[in-house]
C-alpha positions in Angstrom: -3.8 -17.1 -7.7 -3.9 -13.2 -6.8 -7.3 -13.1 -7.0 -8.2 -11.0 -3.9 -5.2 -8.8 -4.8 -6.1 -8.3 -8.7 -9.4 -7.3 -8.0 -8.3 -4.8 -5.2 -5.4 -3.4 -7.1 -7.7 -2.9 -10.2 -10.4 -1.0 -8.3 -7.5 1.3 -7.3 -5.6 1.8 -9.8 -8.5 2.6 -12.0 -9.7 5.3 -10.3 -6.1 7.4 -10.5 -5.4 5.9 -14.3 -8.2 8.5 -15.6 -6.8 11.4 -14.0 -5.0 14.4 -16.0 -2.9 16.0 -13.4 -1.6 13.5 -10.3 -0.9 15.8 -6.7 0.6 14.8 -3.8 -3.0 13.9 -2.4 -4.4 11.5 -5.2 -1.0 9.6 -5.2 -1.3 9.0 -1.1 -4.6 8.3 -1.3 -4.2 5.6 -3.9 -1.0 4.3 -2.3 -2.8 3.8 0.9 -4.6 1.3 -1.0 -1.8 -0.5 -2.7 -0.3 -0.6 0.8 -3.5 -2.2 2.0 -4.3 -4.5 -0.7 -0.7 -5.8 -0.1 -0.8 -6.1 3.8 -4.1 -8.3 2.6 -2.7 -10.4 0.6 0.1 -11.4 2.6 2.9 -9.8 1.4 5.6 -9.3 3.5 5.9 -6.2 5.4 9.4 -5.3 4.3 8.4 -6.1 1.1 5.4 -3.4 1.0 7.1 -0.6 2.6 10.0 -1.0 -0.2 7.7 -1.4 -2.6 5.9 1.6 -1.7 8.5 3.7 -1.2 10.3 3.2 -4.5 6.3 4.3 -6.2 6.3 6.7 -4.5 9.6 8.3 -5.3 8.8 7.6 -9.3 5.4 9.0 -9.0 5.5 12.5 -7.6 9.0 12.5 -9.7 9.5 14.6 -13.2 8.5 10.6 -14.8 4.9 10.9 -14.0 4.2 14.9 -14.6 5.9 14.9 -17.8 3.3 12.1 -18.7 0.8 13.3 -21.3 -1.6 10.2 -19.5 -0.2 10.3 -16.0 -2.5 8.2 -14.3 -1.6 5.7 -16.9 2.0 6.4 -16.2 1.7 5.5 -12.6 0.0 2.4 -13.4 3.0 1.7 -15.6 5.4 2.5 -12.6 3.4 -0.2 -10.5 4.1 -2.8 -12.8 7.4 -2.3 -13.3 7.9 -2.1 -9.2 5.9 -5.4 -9.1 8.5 -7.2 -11.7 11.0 -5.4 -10.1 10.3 -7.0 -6.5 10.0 -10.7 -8.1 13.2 -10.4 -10.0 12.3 -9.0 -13.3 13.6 -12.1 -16.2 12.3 -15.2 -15.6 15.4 -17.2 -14.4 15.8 -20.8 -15.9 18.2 -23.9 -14.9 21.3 -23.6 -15.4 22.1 -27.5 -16.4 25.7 -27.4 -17.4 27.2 -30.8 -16.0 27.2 -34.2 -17.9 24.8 -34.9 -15.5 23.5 -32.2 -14.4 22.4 -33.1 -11.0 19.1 -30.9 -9.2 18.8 -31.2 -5.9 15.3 -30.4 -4.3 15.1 -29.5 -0.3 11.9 -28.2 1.0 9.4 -28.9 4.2 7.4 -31.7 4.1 3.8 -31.4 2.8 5.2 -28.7 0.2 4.4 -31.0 -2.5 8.6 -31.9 -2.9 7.7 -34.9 -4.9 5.5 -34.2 -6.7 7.3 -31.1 -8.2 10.2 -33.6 -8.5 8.1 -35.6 -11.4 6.4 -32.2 -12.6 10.0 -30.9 -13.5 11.2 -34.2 -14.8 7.9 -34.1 -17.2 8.8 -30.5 -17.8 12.8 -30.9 -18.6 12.1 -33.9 -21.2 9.0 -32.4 -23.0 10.3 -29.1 -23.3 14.0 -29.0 -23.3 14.4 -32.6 -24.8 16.5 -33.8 -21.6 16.7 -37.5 -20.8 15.8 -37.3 -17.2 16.8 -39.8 -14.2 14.9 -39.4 -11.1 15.7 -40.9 -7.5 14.5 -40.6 -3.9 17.1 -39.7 -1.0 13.9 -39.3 1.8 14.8 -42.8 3.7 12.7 -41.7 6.1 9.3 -42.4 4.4 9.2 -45.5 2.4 6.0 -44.4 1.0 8.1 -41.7 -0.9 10.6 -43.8 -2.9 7.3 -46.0 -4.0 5.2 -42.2 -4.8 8.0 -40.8 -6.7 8.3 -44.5 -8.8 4.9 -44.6 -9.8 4.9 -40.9 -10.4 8.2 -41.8 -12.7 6.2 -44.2 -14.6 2.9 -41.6 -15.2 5.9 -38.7 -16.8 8.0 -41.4 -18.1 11.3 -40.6 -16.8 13.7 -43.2 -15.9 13.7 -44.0 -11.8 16.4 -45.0 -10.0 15.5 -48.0 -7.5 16.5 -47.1 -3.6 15.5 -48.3 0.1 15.1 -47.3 3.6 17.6 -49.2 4.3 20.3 -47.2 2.6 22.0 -44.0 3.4 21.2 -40.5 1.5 24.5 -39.8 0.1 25.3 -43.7 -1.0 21.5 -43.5 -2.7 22.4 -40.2 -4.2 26.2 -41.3 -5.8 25.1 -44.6 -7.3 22.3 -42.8 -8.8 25.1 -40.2 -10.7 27.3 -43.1 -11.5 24.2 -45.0 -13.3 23.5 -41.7 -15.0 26.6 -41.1 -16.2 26.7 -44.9 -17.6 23.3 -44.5 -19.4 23.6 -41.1 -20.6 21.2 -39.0 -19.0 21.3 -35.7 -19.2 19.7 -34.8 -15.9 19.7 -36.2 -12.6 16.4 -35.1 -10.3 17.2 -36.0 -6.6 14.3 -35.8 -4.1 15.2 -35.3 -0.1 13.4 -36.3 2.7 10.9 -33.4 4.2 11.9 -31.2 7.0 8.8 -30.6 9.3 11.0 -27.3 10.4 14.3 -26.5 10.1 16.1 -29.1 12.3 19.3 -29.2 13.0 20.3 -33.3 12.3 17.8 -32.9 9.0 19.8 -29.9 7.7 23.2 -31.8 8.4 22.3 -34.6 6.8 20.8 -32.5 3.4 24.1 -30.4 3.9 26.2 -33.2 3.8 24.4 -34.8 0.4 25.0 -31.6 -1.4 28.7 -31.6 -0.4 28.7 -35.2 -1.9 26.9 -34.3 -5.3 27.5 -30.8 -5.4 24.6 -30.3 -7.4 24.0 -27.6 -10.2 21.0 -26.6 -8.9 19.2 -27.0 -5.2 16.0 -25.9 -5.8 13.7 -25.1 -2.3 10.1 -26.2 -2.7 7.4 -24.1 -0.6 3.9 -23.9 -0.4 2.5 -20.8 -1.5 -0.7 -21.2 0.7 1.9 -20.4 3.9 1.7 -17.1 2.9 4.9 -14.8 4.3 5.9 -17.9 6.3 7.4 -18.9 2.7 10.1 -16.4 2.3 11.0 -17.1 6.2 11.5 -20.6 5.5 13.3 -19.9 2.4 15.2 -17.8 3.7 15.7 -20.1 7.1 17.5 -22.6 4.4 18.8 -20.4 2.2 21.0 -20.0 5.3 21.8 -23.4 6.3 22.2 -24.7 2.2 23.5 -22.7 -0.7 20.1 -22.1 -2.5 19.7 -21.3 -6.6 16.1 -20.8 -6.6 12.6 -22.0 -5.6 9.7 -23.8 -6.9 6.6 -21.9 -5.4 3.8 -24.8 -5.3 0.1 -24.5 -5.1 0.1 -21.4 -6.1 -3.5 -21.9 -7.7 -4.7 -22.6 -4.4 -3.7 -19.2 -3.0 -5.8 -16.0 -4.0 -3.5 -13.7 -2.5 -0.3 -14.3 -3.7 2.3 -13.0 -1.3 4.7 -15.6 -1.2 5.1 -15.1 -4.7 5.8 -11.2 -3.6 8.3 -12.0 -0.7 10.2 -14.6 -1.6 12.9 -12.9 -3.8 13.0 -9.8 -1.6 13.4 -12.0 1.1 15.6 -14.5 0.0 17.2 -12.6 -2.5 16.7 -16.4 -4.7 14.4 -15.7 -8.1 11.0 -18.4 -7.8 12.6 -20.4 -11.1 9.0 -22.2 -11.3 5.7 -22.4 -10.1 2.9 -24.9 -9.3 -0.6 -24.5 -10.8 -2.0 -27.6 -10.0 -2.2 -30.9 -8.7 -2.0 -32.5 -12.7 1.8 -33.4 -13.4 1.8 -30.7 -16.6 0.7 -28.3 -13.9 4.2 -26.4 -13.8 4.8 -23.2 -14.9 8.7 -21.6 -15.7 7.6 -18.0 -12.9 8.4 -14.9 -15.1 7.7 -11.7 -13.0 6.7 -9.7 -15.8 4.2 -11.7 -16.9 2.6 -12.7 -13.7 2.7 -8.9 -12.6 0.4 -8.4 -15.9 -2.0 -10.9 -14.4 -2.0 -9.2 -10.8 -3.2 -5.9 -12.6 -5.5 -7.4 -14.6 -4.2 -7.3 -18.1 -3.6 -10.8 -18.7 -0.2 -13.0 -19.7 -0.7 -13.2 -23.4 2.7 -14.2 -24.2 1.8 -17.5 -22.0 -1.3 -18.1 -23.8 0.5 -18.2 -26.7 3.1 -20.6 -25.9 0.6 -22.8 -24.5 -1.2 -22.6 -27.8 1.8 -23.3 -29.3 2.6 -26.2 -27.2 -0.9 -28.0 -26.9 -2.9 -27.0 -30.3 -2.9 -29.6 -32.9 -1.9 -27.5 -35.9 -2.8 -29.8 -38.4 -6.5 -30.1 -37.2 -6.6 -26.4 -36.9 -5.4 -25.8 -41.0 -8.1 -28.5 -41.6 -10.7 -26.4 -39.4 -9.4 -22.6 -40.9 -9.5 -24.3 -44.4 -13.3 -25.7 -44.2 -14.2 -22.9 -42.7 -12.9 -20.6 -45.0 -14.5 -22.7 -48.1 -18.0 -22.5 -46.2 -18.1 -25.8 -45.6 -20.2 -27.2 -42.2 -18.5 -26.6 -38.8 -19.4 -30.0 -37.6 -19.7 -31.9 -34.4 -16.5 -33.7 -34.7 -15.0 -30.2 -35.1 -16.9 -28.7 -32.0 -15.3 -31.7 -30.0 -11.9 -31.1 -31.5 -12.3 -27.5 -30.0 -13.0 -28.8 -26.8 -10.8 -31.2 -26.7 -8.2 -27.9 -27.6 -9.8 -26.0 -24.5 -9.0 -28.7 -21.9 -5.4 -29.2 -23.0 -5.0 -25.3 -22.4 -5.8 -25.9 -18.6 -10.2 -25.2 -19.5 -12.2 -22.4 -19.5 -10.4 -21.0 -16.3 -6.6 -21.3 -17.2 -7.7 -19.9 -20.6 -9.5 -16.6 -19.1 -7.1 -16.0 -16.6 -4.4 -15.1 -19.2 -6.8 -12.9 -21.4 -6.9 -9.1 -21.0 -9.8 -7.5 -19.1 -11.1 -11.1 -18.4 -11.1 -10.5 -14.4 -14.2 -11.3 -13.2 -15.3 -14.1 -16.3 -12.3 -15.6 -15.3 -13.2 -16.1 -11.7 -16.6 -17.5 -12.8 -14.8 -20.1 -15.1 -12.6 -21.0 -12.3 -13.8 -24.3 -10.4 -15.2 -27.7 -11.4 -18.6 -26.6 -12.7 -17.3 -25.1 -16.1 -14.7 -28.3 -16.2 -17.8 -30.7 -15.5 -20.1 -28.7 -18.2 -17.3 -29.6 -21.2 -17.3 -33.0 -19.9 -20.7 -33.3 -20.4 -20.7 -31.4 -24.2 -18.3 -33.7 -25.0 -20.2 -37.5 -23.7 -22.9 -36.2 -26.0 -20.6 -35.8 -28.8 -19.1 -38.8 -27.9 -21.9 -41.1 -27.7 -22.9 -40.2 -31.1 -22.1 -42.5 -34.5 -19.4 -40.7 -36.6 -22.3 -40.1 -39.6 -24.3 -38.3 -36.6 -21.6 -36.0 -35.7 -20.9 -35.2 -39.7 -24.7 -34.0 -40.3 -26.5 -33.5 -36.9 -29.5 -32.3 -38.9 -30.3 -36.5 -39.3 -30.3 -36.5 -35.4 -34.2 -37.9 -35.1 -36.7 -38.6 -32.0 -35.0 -41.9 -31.0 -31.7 -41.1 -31.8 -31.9 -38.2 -29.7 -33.1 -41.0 -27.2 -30.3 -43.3 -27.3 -27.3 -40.4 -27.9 -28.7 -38.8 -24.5 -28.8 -42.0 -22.4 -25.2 -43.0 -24.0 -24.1 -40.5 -22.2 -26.2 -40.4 -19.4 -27.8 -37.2 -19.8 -31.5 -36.1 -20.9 -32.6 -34.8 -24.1 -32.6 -31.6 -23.2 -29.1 -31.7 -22.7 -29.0 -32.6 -26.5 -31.3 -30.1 -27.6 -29.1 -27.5 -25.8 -26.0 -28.6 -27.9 -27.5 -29.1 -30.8 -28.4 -25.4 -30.9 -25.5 -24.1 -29.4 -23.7 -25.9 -32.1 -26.2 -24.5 -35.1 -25.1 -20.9 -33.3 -21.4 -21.8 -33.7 -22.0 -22.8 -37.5 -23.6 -19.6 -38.1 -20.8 -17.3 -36.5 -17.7 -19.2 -37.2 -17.1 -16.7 -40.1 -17.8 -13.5 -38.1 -15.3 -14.4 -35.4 -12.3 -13.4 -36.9 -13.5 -10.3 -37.6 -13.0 -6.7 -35.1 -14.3 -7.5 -32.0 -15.0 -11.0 -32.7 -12.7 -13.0 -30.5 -14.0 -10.2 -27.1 -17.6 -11.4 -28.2 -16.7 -14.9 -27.9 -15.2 -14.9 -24.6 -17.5 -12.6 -22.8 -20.0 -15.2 -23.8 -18.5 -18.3 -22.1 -19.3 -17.6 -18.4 -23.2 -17.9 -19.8 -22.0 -21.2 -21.6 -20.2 -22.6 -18.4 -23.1 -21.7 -15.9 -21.3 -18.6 -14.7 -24.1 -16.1 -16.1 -26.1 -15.6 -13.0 -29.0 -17.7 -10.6 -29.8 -20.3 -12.5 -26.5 -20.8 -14.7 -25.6 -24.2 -15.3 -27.2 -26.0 -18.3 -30.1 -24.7 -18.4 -30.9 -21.5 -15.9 -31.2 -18.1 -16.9 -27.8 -16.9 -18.2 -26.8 -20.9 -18.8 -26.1 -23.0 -21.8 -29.7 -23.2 -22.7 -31.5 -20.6 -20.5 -32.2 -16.8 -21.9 -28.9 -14.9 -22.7 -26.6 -18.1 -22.3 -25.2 -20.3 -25.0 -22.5 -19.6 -27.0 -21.3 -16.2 -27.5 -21.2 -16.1 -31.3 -24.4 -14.7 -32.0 
């Protein structure tokens, strides 16, 4: 997400952050550009001229001159504006009621029920909730059996319902089962609105008089670009909205939803979609996200994620080996990229690092994803003795490890000396500089380092300046 927009925004903005003295001319000039790299990316036209306007008025203001690095200072200011428009703290649920009940309304296609299991996932793993789930959408069958077998793959508890039934009678017996088992949150999905239609509207209005829920969440598709806020704001007006769950949001380079919806609506985007995976929902905080759209990375998410997905014990056991000098073996090598895929692969990991623009765009995709995959059949396919001391890795075990996995020996070859590289600079990493090293490196590992990449082209995992980085 915000790729387009990043990558203009940083080719502005780093031409003025350099400057000693900002005039009247430098500041239009470069907020020309913000105004066009906004229109671009589909930001609401309300939304840009506010946004530009409140700049402007900070940057040829006593904040900026008084600067002793104004340029920097003006970047500063068009951060702050950027949290500013999305609604500065990250605003979570607000799940008060014994159950509290969380209604989601949205258009169909938005991805409605989906998010509904994503959340469900989300509230039980991370706030320790016992969640009930049910489906009010009577008008697609299909749904009630999509959000049951999507129940099952969180493991939340569903509540059975049918066609046959009416929303608000589906809805009520849902609370009063809740309420008898002791869940702490109730998840109802609605049936999608292709627009905003009069009879569907009454029918949603009527279910949230019934359950008067603590939260009514409207999912949108980011990929509609300003047509988002409109239609969030088109319900906010027909149903009393608390917030709104921006989804596929990695499928959108531009990002302007995320930019207009709050302005719009004046409802803060409580979460956001990155992916089709049911662990692929993100709790939206503004500041954080408008570090990413100026390239300087989210490390505060990187390190939740790390905290969240990293085995720590396996880690001590690493730090601890490698600390005694002991051999960084292959079971280790997998464990790491074992790590890297929990922590959403090469792409979801370079996107939050500082200064990581461009590498992060080459690790985005399914070629990086596919190259791990590979790493790791090799690994796999190996005895547990061969992945202890690789150096006992012979002519025909090299034979039968490489057609285990279905790969060549080459492919082996390539690991194999990737993996003498990591032994060698495992120490070095933690030292100054070592971590930049290692990540500049990974594009050549993952296939992103020019014509050729891949495995074995120039730039690749084997090919002349690829491998990994830690050499």
């Amino acid at each position: 997400m915000f790729e387009s927009l990043t990558e203009r925004l940083s080719q502005t903005l780093k031409s003025i952050s350099g400057q000693a003295k900002l005039t009247e001319d430098n500041i239009k000039d470069t907020l020309r550009e913000v105004r066009r790299a906004l229109l671009e990316a589909d930001v609401a036209l309300p939304v840009v001229k506010a946004f530009i306007e409140r700049v402007r008025e900070r940057a040829v203001g006593q904040e900026v001159s008084r600067s002793l690095s104004p340029g920097q200072q003006f970047v500063k200011i068009v951060q702050q504006e950027l949290e500013a428009i999305m609604g500065e703290p990250n605003e979570g649920l607000s799940l008060k009621g014994a159950p509290a009940v969380v209604l989601m309304a949205g258009l169909q296609g938005a991805g409605k029920t989906t998010s509904v299991a994503k959340l469900a996932r989300y509230l039980k793993e991370r706030e320790k909730k016992k969640v009930l789930v049910v489906s009010a959408d009577v008008y697609r069958p299909a749904a009630i059996d999509q959000l049951e077998t999507l129940a099952k793959e969180v493991d939340v508890d569903f509540f059975p319902s049918t066609s046959s039934q009416q929303p608000v009678a589906i809805a009520q017996a849902a609370l009063k089962h809740a309420r008898i088992q002791f869940h702490d949150v109730v998840i109802v999905d609605t049936a999608g609105r292709l627009h905003v239609d009069a009879d569907m509207m009454d029918e949603i209005r009527a279910l949230h008089r019934a359950i008067e829920p603590h939260e009514t969440l409207f999912v949108v598709d980011a990929m509609t670009g300003q047509d988002a806020a409109n239609t969030a704001k088109a319900f906010h007006e027909a149903l009393p909205l608390t917030g709104v769950v921006l989804t596929k949001a990695d499928g959108d380079a531009r990002g302007g939803a995320a930019l207009s919806v709050r302005h719009i609506t004046g409802k803060p985007i409580k979460f956001m979609g990155v992916g089709e995976k049911v662990d692929a929902l993100e709790p939206f905080h503004p500041d954080r996200v408008a570090s990413r759209i100026l390239g300087m990375g989210d490390v505060l998410s990187l390190i939740e994620e790390a905290e969240r997905t990293v085995d720590k014990g396996k880690a001590e056991k690493l730090a601890k080996k490698v600390k005694k000098g002991e051999g960084f073996d292959l079971e280790d090598f997998r464990d790491q990229l074992q790590q890297l895929k929990k922590m959403g692969g090469m792409g979801g990991l370079m996107s939050k690092l500082p200064g990581m623009g461009q590498m992060a765009e080459l690790a985005q995709g399914p070629g990086p994803e596919k190259e791990l995959g590979k790493l790791e059949a090799l690994i796999n396919s190996m005895t547990p003795k061969e992945r202890r001391k690789p150096e006992i890795i012979n002519g025909s075990r090299k034979r039968r490890i490489a057609a285990g996995a279905g790969l060549q020996v080459p492919d082996l070859n390539r690991l194999l000396k990737q993996h003498k590289q990591m032994q060698k600079m495992m120490k070095k990493a933690g030292k100054k500089g070592g971590m930049q090293k290692m990540m500049r490196g990974m594009s050549g590992m993952m296939g992103g380092g020019g014509p050729g990449g891949g495995m074995g082209g120039p730039g690749g995992m084997g090919g002349p300046g690829g491998g990994f980085p830690w050499r």
